[in-house]
C-alpha positions as a Markdown table, in Angstrom:
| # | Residue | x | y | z |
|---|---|---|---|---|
| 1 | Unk | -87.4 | 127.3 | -35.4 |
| 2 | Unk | -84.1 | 127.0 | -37.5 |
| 3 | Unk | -84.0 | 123.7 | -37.0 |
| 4 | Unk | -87.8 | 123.0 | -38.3 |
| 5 | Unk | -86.7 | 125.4 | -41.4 |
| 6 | Unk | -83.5 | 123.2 | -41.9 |
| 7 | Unk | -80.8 | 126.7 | -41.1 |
| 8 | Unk | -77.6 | 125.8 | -39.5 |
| 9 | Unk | -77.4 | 129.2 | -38.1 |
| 10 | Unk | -79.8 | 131.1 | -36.6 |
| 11 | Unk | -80.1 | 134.8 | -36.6 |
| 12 | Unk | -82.3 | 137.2 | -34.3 |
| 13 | Unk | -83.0 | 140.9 | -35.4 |
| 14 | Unk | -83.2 | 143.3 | -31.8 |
| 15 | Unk | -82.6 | 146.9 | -31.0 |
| 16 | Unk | -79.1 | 148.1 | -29.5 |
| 17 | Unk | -81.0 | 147.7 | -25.6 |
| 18 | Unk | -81.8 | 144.3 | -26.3 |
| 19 | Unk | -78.6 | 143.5 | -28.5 |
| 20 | Unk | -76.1 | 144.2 | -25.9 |
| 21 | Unk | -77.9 | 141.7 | -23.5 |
| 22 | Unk | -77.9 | 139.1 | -26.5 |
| 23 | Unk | -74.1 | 139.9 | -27.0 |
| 24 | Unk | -73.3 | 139.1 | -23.3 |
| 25 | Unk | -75.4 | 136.0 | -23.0 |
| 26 | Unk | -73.7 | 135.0 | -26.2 |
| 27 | Unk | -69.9 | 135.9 | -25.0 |
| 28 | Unk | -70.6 | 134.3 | -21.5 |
| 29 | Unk | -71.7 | 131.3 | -23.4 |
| 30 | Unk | -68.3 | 131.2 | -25.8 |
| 31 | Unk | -66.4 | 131.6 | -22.8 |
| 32 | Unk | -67.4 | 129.0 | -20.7 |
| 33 | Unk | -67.2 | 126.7 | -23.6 |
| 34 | Unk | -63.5 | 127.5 | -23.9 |
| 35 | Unk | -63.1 | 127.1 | -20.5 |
| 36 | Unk | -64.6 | 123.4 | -21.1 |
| 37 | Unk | -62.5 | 122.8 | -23.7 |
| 38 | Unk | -59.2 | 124.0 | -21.9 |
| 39 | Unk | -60.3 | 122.1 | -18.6 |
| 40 | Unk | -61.1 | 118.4 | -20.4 |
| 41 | Unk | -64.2 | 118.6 | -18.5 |
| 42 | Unk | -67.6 | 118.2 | -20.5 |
| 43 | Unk | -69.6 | 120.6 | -17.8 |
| 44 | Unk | -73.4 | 120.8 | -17.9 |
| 45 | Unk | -75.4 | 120.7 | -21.2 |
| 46 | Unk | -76.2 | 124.3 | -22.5 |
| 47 | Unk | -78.2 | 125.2 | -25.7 |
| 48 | Unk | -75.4 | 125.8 | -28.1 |
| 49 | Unk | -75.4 | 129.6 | -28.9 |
| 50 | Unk | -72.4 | 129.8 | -30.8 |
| 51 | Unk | -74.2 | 129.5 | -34.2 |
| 52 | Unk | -76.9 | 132.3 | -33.0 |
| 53 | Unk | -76.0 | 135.8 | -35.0 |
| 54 | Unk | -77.4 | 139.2 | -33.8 |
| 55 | Unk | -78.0 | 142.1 | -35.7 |
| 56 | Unk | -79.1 | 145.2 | -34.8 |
| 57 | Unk | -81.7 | 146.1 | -36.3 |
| 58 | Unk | -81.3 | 148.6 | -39.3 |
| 59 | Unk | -84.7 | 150.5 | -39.3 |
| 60 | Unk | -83.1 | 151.6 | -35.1 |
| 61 | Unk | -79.8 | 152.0 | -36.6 |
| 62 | Unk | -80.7 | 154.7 | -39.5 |
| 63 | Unk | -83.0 | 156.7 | -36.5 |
| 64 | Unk | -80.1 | 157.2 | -34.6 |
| 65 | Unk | -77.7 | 158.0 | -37.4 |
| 66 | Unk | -80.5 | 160.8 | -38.5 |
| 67 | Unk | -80.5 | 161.7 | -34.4 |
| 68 | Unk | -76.7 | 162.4 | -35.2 |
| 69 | Unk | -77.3 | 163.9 | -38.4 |
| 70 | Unk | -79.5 | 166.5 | -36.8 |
| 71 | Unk | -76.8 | 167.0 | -33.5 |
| 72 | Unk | -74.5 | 167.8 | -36.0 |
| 73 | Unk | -76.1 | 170.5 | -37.9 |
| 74 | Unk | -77.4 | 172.0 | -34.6 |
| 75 | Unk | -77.5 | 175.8 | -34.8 |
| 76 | Unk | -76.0 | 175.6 | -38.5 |
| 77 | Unk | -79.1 | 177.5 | -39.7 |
| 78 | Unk | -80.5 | 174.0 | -40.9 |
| 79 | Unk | -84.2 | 174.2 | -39.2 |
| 80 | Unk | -84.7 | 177.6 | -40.6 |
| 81 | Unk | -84.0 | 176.5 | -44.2 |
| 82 | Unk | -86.6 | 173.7 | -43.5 |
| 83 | Unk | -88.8 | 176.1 | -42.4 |
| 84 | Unk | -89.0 | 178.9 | -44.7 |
| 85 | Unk | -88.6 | 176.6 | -47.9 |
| 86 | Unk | -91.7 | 174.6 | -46.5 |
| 87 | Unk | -90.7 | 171.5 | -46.3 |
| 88 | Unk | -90.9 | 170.9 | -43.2 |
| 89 | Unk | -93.5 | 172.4 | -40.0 |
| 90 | Unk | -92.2 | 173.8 | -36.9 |
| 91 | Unk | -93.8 | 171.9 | -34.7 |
| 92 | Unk | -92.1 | 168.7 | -36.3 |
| 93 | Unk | -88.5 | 170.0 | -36.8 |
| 94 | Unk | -87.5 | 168.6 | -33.3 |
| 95 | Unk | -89.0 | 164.6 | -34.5 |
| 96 | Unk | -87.5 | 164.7 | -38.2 |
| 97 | Unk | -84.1 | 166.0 | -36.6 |
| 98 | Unk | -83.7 | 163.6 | -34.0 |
| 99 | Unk | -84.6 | 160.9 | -36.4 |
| 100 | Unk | -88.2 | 159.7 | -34.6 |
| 101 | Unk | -90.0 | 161.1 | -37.7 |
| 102 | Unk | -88.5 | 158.5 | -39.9 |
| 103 | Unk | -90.3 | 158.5 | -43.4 |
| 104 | Unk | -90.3 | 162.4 | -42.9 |
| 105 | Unk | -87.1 | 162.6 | -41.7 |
| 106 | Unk | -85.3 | 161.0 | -44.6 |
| 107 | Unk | -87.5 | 162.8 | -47.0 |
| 108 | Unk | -86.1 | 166.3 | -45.4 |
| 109 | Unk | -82.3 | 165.1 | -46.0 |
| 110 | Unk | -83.1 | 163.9 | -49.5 |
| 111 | Unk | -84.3 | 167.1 | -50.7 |
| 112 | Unk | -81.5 | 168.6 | -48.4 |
| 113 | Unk | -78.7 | 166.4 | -50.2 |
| 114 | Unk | -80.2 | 167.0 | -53.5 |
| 115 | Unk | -80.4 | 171.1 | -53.2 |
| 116 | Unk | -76.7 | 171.0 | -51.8 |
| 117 | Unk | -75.4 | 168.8 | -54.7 |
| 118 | Unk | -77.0 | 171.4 | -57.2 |
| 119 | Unk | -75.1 | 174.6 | -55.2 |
| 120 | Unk | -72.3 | 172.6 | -55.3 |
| 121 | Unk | -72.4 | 171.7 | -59.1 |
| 122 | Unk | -73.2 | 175.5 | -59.7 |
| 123 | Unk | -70.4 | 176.9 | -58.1 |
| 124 | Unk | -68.0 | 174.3 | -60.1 |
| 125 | Unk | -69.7 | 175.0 | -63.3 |
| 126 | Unk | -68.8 | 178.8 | -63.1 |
| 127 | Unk | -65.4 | 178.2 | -63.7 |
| 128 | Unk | -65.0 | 174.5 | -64.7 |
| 129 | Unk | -67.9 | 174.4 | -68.0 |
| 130 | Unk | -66.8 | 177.6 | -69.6 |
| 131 | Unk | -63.9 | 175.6 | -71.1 |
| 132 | Unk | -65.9 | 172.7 | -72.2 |
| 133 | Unk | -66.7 | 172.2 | -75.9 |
| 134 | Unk | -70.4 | 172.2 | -77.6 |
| 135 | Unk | -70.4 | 168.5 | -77.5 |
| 136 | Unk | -70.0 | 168.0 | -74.0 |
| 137 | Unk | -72.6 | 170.5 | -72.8 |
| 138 | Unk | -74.8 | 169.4 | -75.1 |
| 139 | Unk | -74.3 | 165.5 | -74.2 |
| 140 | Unk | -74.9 | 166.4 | -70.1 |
| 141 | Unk | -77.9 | 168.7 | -71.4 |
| 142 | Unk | -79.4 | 166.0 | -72.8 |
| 143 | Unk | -78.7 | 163.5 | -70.0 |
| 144 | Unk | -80.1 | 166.1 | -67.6 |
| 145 | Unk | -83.2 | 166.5 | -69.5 |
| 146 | Unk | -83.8 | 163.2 | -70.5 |
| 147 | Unk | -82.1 | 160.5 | -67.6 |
| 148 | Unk | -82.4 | 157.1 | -69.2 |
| 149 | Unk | -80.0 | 154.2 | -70.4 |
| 150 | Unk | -79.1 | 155.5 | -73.5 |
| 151 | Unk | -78.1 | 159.1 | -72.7 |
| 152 | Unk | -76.3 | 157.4 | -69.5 |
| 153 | Unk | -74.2 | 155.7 | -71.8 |
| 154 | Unk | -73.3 | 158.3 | -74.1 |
| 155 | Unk | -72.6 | 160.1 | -71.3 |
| 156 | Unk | -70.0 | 157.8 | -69.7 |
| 157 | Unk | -68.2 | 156.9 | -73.6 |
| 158 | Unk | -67.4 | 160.8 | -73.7 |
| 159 | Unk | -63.4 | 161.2 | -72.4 |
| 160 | Unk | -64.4 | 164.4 | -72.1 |
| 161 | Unk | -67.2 | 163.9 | -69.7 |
| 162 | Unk | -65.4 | 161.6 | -67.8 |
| 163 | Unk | -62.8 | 164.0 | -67.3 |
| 164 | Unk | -65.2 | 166.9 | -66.1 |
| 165 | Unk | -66.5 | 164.4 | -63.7 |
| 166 | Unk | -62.8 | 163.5 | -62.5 |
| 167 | Unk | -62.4 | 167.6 | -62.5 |
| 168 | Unk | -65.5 | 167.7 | -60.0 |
| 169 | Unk | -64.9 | 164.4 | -57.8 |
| 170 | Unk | -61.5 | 166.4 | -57.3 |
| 171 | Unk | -63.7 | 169.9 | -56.5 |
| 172 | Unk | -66.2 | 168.1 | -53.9 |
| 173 | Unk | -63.0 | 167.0 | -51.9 |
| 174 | Unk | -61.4 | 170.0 | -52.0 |
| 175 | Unk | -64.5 | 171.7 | -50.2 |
| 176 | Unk | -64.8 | 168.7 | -47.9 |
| 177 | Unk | -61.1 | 169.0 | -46.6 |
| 178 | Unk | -61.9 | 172.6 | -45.9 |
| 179 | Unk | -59.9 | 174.1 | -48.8 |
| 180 | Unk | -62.8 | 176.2 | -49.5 |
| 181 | Unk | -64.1 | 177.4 | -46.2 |
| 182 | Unk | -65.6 | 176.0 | -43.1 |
| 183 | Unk | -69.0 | 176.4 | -44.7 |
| 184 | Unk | -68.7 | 174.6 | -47.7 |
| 185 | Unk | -66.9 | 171.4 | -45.8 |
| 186 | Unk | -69.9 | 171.8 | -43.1 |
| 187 | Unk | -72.1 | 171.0 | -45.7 |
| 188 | Unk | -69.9 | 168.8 | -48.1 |
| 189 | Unk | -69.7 | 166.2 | -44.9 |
| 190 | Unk | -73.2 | 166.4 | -44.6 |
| 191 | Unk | -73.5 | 165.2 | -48.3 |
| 192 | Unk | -71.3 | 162.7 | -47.9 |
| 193 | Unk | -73.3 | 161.2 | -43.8 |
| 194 | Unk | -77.2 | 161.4 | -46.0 |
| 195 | Unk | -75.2 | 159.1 | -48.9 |
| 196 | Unk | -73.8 | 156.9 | -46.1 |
| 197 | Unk | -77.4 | 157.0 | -44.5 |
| 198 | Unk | -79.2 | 156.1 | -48.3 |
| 199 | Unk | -76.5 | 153.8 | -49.3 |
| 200 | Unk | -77.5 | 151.9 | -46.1 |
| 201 | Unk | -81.1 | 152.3 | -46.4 |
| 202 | Unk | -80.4 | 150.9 | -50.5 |
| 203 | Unk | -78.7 | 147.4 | -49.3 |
| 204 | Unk | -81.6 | 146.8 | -46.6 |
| 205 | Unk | -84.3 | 147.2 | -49.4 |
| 206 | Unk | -82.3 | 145.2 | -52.3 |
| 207 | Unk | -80.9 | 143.0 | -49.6 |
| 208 | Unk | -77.4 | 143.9 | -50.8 |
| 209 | Unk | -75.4 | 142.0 | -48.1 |
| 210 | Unk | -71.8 | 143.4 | -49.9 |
| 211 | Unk | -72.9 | 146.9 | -49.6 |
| 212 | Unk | -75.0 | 146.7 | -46.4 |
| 213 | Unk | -71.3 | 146.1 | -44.6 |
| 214 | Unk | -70.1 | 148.7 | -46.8 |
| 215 | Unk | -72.2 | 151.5 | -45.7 |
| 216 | Unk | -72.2 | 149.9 | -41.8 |
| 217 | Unk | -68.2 | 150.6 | -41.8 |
| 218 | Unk | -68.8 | 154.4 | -42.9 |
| 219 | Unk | -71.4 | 155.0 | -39.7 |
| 220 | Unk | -69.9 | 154.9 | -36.3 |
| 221 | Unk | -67.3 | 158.0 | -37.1 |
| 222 | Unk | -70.3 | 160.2 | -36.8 |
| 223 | Unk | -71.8 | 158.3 | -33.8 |
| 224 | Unk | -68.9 | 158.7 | -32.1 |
| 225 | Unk | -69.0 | 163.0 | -32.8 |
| 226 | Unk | -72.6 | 162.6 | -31.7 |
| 227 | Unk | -71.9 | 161.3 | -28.5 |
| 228 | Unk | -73.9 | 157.9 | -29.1 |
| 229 | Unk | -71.4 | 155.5 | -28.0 |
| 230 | Unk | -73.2 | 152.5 | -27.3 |
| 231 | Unk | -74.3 | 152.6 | -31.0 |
| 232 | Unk | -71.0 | 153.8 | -32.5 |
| 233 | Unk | -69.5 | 151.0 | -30.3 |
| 234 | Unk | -71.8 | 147.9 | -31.0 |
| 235 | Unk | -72.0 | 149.0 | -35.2 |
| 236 | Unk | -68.1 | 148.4 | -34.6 |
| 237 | Unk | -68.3 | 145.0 | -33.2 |
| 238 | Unk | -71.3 | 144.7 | -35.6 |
| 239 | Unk | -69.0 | 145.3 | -38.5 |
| 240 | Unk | -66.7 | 143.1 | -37.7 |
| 241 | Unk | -68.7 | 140.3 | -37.1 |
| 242 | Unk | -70.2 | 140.6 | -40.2 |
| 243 | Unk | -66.9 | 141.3 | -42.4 |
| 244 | Unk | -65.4 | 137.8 | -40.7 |
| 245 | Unk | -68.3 | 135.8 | -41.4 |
| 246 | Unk | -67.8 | 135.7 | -44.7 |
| 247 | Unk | -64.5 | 134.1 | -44.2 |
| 248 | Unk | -65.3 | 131.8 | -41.0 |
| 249 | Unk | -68.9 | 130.9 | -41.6 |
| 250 | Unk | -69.8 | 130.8 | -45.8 |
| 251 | Unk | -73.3 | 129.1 | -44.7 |
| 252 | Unk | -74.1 | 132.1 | -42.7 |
| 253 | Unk | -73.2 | 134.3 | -46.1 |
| 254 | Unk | -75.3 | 132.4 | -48.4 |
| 255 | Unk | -78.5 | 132.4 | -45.8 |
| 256 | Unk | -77.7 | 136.3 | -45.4 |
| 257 | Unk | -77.5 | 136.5 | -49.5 |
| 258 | Unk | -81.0 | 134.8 | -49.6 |
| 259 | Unk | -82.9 | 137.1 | -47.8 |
| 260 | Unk | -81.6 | 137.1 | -44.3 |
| 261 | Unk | -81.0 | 140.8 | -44.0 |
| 262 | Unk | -84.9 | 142.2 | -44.8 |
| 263 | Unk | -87.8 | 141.5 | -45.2 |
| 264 | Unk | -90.1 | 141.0 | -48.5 |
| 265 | Unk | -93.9 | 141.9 | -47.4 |
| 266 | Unk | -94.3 | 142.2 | -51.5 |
| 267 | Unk | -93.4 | 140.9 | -54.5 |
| 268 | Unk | -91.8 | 144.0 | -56.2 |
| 269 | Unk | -88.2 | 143.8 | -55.6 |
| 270 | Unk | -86.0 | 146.2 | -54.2 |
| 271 | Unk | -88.8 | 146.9 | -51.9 |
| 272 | Unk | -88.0 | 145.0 | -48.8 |
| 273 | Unk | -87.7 | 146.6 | -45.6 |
| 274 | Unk | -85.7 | 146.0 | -42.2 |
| 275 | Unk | -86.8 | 142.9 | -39.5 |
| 276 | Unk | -86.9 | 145.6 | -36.8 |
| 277 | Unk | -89.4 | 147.8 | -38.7 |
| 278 | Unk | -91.4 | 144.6 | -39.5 |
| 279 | Unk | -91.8 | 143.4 | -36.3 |
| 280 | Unk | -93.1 | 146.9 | -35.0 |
| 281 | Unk | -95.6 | 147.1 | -37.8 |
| 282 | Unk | -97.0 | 143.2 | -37.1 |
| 283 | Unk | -96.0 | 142.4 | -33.5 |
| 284 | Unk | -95.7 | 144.9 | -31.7 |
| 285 | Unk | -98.9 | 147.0 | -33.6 |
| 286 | Unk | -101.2 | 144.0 | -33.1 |
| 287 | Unk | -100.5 | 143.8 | -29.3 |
| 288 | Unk | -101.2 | 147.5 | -29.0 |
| 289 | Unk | -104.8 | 146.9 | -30.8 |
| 290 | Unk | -107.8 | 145.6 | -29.0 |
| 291 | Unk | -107.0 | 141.7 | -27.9 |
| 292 | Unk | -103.7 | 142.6 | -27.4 |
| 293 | Unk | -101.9 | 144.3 | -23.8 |
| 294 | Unk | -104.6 | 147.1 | -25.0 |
| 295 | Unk | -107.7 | 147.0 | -22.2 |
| 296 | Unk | -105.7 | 144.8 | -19.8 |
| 297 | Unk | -106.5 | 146.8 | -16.3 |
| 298 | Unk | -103.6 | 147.8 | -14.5 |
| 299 | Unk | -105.4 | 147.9 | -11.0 |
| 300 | Unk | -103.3 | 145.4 | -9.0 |
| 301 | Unk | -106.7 | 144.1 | -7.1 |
| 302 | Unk | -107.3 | 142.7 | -10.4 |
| 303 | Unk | -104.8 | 140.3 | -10.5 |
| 304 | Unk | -103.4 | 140.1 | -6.9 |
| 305 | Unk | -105.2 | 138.1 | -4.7 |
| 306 | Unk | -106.6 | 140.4 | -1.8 |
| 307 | Unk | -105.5 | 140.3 | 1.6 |
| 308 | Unk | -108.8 | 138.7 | 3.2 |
| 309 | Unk | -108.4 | 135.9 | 0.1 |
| 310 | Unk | -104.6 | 135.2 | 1.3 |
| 311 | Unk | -106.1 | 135.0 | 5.1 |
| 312 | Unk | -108.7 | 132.5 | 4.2 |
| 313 | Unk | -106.8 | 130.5 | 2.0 |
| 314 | Unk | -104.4 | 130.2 | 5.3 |
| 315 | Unk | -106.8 | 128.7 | 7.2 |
| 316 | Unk | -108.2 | 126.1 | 4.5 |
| 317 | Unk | -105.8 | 122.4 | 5.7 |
């Protein structure tokens, strides 16, 4: 297929269970071609993987990141807050915290991120914006009340609103080294893991191939607290694939800059969405619809030749 689409490389989108038999196939290959190469001997012809790229896919990737989100905010009072704020039922905490839910589930840590970031801003404006001059308040009151361009812009030429930001960039990490209480770095850290998590899901839909790696690098640390090795383990070699491909394969950049990381199913940009996700909505849907594996019988006299068959075929010379 890459060859009828004129791509020197070719790259394959699978889930960590099929990626880590890809990754062997591919390492077995690499190494028996060194051997060749060491040994003067040419060897038998094999199909030339070293210019096949896997990546796992990044719709599987952010479900188990939001499956370690939700192991690490296990008994921290998080489903109750879910709960009684309504924004999310009972009956579907257990999905949206293990990351199956996965529309719902980053729609919870959105709102989540967005009502800790406004606690957190509180607490600093009680002793941070009492100091602050009529022109400064009145310059974030109007980009709070009116968020466009322009008031973006007056914003960021104030010194003193750049300094208040410094001022609070400096708070935020105080409360995530644990300055200000195990509490307030719990939640800090989770702040910082739903950024990591919408960062990531940002570069898959603008196809940003600079800040997909990013975001990747910032992932396995909380895999690894999870307890979801293989996937803390495999984003690592992931990573570093990706991070030395820019420097040992530039062709393999530029097809990735073009659209080799997502998908466009539309025509309004930044709306792409992950190959894994794709082929679960197209391939994998239509052979679970009627014509597909759907109403093939499982009874093995169906397809398994009976016994009295197999003795009369025996006799036929």
């Amino acid at each position: 297929m890459s060859a009828e689409l004129h791509q020197s490389f070719t790259f394959v989108s699978m889930d960590l269970a099929a990626a880590r038999i890809a990754y062997d196939i591919i390492f077995d290959d690499s190494a028996n071609r060194q051997s060749q190469i060491e040994s003067h001997s040419p060897g038998q012809s094999q199909s030339d993987l070293s210019r096949v790229i896997i990546h796992i896919g990044a719709f599987h990737t952010m479900c188990a990141y939001m499956g370690a989100l939700g192991h690490m905010l296990a008994g921290s009072g998080f489903e109750e807050v879910l709960i009684e704020a309504d924004i999310c039922a009972s009956g579907s905490i257990e999905k949206v915290l293990s990351g199956k839910h996965f529309n719902h589930a980053v729609r919870v840590h959105q709102r989540m991120l967005e009502a800790d970031e406004q606690l957190l801003w509180e607490d600093f404006a009680q002793t941070q914006l009492q100091g602050c001059n009529e022109d400064t308040r009145q310059t974030l009151s109007n980009l709070a009340s009116n968020p466009n361009a322009p008031s973006y812009a007056e914003a960021v030429a104030s010194p003193e609103v750049i300094d208040l930001l410094n001022d609070f960039h400096q708070f935020r990490i105080n409360a995530a080294s644990g300055k200000m209480g195990l509490t307030a770095k719990l939640w800090t850290n989770y702040c910082d893991s739903v950024c990591t998590l919408l960062r990531f899901q940002r570069a898959v839909k603008k196809n940003d191939l600079d800040l997909f790696i990013s975001s990747l690098r910032d992932m396995p640390p909380l895999l690894f607290a999870a307890d979801r090795q293989n996937y803390a383990r495999y984003l690592s070699l992931y990573y570093s694939q990706l991070l030395n491909l820019q420097h040992s394969c530039p062709e393999a950049v530029d097809l990735l800059r073009c659209g080799g990381l997502s998908v466009a199913r539309s025509t309004n940009p930044g709306c792409r969405i992950a190959t894994d996700i794709t082929i679960e909505q197209t391939g994998h849907r239509a052979a679970k619809m009627q014509g597909g594996v759907i109403g093939i019988t499982r009874r093995p006299s169906a397809y398994l030749p009976m016994v009295s068959d197999q003795k009369q075929e025996s006799r036929i010379p």
